[in-house]
PLY file of the C-alpha trace (Angstrom):
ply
format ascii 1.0
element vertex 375
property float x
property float y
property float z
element edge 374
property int vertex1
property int vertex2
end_header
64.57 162.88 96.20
65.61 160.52 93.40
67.94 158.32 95.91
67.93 154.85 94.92
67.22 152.29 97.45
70.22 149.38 97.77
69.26 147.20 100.99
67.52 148.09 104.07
67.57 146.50 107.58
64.55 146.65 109.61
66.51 145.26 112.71
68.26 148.64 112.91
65.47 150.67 111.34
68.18 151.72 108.48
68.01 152.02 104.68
71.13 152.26 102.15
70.26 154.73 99.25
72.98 155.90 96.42
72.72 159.38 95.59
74.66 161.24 93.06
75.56 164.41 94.41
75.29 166.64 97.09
72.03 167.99 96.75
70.16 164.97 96.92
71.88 164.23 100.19
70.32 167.31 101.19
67.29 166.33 100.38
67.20 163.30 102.21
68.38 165.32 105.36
65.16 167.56 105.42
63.11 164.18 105.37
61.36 164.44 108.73
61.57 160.67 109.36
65.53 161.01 109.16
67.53 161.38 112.46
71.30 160.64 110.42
72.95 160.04 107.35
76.16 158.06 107.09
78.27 158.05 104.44
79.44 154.64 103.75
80.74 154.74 100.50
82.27 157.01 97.48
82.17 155.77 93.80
85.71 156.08 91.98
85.68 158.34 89.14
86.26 155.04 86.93
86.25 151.71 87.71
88.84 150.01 86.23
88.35 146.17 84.92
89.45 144.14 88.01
90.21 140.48 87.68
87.18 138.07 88.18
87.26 134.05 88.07
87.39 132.82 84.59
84.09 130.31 84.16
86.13 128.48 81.35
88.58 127.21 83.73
88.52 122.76 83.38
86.81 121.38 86.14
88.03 118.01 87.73
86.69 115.24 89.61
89.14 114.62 92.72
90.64 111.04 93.32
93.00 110.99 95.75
91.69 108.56 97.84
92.80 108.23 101.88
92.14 105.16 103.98
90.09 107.00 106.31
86.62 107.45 105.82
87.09 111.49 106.20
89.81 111.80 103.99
91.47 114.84 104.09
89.66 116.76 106.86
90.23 113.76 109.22
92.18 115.91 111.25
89.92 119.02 111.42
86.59 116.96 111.83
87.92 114.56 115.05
89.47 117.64 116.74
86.30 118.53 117.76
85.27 114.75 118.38
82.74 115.37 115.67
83.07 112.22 113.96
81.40 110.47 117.20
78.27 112.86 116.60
78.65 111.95 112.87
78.08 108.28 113.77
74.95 109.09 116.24
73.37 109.86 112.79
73.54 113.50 113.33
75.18 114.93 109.96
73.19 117.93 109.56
69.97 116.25 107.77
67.02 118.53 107.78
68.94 121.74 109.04
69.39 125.22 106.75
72.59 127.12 106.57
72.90 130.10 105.40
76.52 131.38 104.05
77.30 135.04 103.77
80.21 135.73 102.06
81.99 137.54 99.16
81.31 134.94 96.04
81.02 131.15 95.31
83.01 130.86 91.75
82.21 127.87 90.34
80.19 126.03 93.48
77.60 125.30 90.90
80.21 123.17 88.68
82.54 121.40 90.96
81.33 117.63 91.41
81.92 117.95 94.95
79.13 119.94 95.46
76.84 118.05 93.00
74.38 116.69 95.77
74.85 119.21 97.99
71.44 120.73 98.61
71.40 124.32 97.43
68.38 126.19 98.18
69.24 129.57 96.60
71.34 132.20 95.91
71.33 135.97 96.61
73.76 138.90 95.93
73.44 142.03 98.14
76.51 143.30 97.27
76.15 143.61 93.73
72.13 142.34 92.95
72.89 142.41 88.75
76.04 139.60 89.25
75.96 136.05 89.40
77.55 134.67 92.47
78.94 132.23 91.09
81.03 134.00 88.51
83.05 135.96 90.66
85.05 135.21 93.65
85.86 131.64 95.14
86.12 132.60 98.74
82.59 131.36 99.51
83.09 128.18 97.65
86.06 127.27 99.47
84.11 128.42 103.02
81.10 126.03 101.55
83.53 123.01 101.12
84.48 122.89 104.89
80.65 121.77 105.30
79.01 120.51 102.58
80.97 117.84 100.58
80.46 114.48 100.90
83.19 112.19 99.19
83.96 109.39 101.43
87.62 108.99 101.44
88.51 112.33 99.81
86.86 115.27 101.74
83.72 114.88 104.03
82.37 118.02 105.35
81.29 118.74 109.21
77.33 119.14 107.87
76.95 117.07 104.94
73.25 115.98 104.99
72.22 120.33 105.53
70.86 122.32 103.19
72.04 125.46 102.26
71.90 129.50 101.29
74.72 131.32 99.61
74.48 134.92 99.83
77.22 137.40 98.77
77.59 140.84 100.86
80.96 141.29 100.71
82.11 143.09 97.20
85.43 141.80 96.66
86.80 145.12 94.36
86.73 147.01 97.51
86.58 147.65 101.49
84.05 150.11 102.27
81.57 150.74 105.21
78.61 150.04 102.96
79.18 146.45 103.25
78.43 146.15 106.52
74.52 147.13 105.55
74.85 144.52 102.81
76.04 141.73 105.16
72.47 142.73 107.66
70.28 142.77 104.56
71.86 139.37 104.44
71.44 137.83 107.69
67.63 139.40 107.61
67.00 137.72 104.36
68.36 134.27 105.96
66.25 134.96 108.56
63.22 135.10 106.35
64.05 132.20 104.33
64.25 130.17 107.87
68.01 129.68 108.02
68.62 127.95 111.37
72.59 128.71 111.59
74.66 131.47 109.85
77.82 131.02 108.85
79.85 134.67 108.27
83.41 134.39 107.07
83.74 138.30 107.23
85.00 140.82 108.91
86.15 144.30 108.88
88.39 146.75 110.52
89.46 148.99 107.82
88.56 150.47 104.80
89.69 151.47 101.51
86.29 154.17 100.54
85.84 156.24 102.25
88.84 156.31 105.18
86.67 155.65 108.20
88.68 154.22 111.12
87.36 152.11 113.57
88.33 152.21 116.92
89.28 148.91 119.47
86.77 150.68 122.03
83.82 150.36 119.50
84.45 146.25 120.23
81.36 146.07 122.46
79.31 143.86 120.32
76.51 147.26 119.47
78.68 150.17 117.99
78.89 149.13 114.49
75.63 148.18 112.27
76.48 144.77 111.74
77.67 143.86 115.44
74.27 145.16 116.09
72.48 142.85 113.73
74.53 139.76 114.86
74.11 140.52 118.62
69.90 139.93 117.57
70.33 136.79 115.70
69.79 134.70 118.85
66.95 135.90 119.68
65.77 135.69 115.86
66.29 131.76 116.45
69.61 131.92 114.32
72.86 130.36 115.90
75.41 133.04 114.14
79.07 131.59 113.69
81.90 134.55 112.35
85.25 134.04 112.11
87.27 135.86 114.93
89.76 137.70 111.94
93.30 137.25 110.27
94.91 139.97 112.14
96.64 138.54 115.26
100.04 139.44 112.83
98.79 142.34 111.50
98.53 145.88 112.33
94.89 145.62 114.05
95.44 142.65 116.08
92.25 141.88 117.92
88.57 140.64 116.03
87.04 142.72 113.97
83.21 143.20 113.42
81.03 141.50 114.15
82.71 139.00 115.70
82.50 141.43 118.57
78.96 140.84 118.53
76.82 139.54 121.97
75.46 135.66 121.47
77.41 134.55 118.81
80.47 131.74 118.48
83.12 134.03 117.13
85.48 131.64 115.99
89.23 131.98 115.89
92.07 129.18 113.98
94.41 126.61 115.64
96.45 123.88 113.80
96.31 120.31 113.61
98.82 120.63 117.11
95.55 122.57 118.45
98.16 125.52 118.71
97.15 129.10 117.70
97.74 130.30 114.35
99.89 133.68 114.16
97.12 135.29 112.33
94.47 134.49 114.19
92.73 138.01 116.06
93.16 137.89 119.53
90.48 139.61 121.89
88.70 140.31 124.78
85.88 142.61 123.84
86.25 146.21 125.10
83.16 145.06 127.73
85.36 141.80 128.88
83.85 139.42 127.33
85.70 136.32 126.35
86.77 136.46 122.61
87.54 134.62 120.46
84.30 132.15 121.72
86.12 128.96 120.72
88.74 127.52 118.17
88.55 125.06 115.31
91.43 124.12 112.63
92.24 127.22 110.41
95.87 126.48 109.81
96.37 123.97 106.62
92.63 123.44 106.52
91.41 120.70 103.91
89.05 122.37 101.53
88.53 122.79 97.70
90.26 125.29 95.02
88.61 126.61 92.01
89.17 123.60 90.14
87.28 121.08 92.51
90.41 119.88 93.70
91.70 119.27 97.61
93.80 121.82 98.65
94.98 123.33 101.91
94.66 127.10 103.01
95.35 128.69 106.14
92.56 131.56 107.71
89.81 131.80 110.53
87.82 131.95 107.18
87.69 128.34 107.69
87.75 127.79 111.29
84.43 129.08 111.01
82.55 127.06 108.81
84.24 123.74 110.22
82.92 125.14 113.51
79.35 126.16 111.73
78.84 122.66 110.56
79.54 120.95 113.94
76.65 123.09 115.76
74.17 122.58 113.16
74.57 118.75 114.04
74.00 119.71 117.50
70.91 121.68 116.69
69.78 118.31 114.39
69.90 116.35 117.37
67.96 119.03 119.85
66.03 121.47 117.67
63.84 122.42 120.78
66.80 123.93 122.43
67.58 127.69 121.90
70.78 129.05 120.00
72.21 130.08 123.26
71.84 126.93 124.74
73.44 125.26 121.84
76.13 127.63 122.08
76.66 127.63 125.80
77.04 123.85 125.90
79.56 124.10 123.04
81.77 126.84 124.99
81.93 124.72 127.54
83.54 122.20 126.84
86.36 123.65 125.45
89.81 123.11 126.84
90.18 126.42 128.04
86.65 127.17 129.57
87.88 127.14 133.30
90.65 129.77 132.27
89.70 131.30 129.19
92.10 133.58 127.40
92.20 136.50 124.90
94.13 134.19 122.07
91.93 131.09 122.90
89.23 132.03 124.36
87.23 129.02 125.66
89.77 126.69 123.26
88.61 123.77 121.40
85.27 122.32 122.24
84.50 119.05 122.58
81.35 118.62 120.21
80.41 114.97 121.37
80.71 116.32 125.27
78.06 119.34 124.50
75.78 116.67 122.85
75.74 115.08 126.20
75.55 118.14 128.38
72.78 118.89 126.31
71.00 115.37 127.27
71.81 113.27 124.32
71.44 109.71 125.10
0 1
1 2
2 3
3 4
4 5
5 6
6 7
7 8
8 9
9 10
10 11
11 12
12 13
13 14
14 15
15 16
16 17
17 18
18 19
19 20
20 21
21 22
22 23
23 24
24 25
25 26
26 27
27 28
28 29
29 30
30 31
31 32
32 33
33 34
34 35
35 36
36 37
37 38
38 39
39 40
40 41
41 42
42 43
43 44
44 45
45 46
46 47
47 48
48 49
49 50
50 51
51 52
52 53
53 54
54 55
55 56
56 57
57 58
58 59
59 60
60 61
61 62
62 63
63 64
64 65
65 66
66 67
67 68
68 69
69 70
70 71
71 72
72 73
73 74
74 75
75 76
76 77
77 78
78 79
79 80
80 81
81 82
82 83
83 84
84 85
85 86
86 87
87 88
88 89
89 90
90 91
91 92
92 93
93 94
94 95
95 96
96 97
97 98
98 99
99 100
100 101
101 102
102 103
103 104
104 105
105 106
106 107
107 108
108 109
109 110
110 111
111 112
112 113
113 114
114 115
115 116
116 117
117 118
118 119
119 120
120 121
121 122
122 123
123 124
124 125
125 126
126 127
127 128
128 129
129 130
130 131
131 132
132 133
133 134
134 135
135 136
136 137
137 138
138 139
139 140
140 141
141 142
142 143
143 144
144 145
145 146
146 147
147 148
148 149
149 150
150 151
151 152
152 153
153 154
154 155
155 156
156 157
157 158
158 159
159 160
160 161
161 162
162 163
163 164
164 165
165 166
166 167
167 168
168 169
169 170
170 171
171 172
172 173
173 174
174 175
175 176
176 177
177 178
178 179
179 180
180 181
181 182
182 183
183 184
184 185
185 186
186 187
187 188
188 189
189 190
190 191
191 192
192 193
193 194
194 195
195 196
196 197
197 198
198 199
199 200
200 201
201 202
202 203
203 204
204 205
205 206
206 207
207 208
208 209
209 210
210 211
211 212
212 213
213 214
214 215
215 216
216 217
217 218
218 219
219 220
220 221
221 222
222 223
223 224
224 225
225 226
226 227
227 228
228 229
229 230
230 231
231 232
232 233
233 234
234 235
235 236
236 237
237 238
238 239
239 240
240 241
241 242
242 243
243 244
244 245
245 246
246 247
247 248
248 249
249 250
250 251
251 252
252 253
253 254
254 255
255 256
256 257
257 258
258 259
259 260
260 261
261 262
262 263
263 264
264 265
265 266
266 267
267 268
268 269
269 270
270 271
271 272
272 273
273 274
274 275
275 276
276 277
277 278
278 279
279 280
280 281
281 282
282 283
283 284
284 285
285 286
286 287
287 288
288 289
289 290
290 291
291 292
292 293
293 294
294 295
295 296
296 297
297 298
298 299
299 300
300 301
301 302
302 303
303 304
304 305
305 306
306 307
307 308
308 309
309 310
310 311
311 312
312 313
313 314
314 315
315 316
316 317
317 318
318 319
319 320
320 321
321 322
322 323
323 324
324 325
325 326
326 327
327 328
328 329
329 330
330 331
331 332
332 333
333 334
334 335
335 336
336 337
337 338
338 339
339 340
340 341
341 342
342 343
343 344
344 345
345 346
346 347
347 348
348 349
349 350
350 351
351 352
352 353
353 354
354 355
355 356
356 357
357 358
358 359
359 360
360 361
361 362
362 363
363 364
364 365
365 366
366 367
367 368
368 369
369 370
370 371
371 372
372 373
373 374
């Protein structure tokens, strides 16, 4: 038909093809072996030159030094009484994360990140690009988990290895992405990822105007709530972040944080109060959403520059969170993802009245290590 193939996801039977005009969409239609077509995205007439990370930027070493072992993310890393699973010898050693996100500018420069184990890269969104030349949402997702400077920033899975793969293409908001971000996950899946960590989410879109609707929240409307509601089974503990729109015009999580056996993961403070922004649920089938909180307001991270910083988003709720389960799956890799992530809901401060801001609340990560039978 003279389609091109993009990405394909054999967990929903689905393939992504760019056509060119009208006729080959045609085409494709009389294809006995096709029950739909969706149109997910429309090319501008020109693309104009949109602002990307300039590689030429300096690059420091951080030395602010703390008196605390954790330095910075202290705060974030013992509000989840991680630090006690930290000193059981459980720091993520021997575990694979994969991160799906929109770019990781400069991750493969900053010191920080100079023993972090980095298995490989892949861009779905645009395969030509580098992903580290781009966008430095990923990198700043990857330094709630991975660093390891005593006394200046200590992630929540330091000793874990990891996959960066970009989905999300950060010139626009269009439908299409949500088949790049399940090409994703099934690619982390092949490469043996044990825990997914997806600071994404989507609710509108710029190309073309599809709306999404609050009663499509059922965790098996949209393609990519489909894919996460199967990574469980797959063997893959899934974290997403719940969404930045509890201020907004949307309000509740977007996809796929609507997705069945997952941790959808929404943002408190260091107070362990709720964050304005942080999407509110339930689920249009009841289900409790957001699964559980972590620290998403002033959050301890890394800018461009491999500097400490602070930024505020359920962007980093997530990965904090991400990082504390893969130490729980270190210490009891016989136990299934929805054990893991059953233990971890409850024990969260709101689990015996769970709520659509909080959901379960704040787990306690050192209580689920017990519940779980840790000695």
């Amino acid at each position: 038909t003279g389609a091109r193939v993009f990405n394909c996801s054999k967990w929903n039977n689905t393939v992504q093809v760019e056509v060119h005009d009208s006729l080959q969409e045609k085409k494709l239609r009389t294809l006995p072996f096709v029950t739909d077509i969706l149109l997910v995205y429309v090319s501008p007439d020109s693309v104009s030159q949109h602002d990307t990370a300039n590689r030429m930027g300096e690059i420091v070493t951080d030395t602010v030094m703390t008196e605390n072992y954790y330095g910075k993310s202290q705060a974030q890393i013992a509000q989840l009484h991680l630090d006690s699973l930290h000193a059981k010898g459980f720091r993520g050693n021997g575990m694979t994360i994969a991160v799906i996100d929109g770019g990781f500018y400069n991750a493969d420069v900053i010191p920080a990140f100079k023993d972090t184990k980095i298995l490989g890269v892949k861009n779905f969104a645009r395969p030509d690009s580098c992903v580290f030349a781009e966008h430095p949402h990923g990198m700043m997702v990857l330094s709630c988990i991975a660093p390891d400077m005593p006394y200046r920033l200590v992630g929540t899975a330091p000793e874990a290895s990891f996959y960066l793969l970009q989905s999300e293409d950060t010139w626009f908001e269009y439908r299409g992405e949500e088949d790049n971000w399940c090409a994703a996950l099934e690619y982390a899946d092949s490469v043996g990822a044990d825990i997914v960590t997806s600071s994404l989410g989507y609710t509108f879109f710029d190309t073309p105007a599809a709306t999404l609707k609050y009663e499509w929240l059922d965790g098996h409307h949209e393609l990519n709530s489909r894919s996460g509601s199967l990574a469980a089974s797959r063997g893959i503990l899934l974290c997403n972040s719940a969404g930045n729109e509890g201020d907004g015009r949307w309000k509740k999580i977007g996809f796929p944080a609507d997705a069945h056996d997952i941790l959808a993961v929404g943002a408190v403070n260091e107070a362990g109060i709720n964050t304005e922004f942080s999407s509110i649920g339930y689920s249009t089938d009841h289900r409790v959403k957001p699964d559980v909180m972590a620290r998403g307001g002033n959050t301890a991270l890394l800018q461009p520059d491999g500097t400490v910083t602070t930024a505020n988003g359920t962007s980093f709720s997530c990965p904090i969170m991400a990082g504390a389960v893969t130490c729980l799956c270190q210490a009891f890799s016989n136990r299934r993802p929805v054990d893991i992530m059953n233990a971890v809901r409850q024990t969260g401060n709101f689990y015996d009245q769970p709520n659509e801001v909080y959901g379960n609340g704040i787990p306690n990560i050192l209580e689920a290590y017990y519940r779980l039978g840790g000695k």
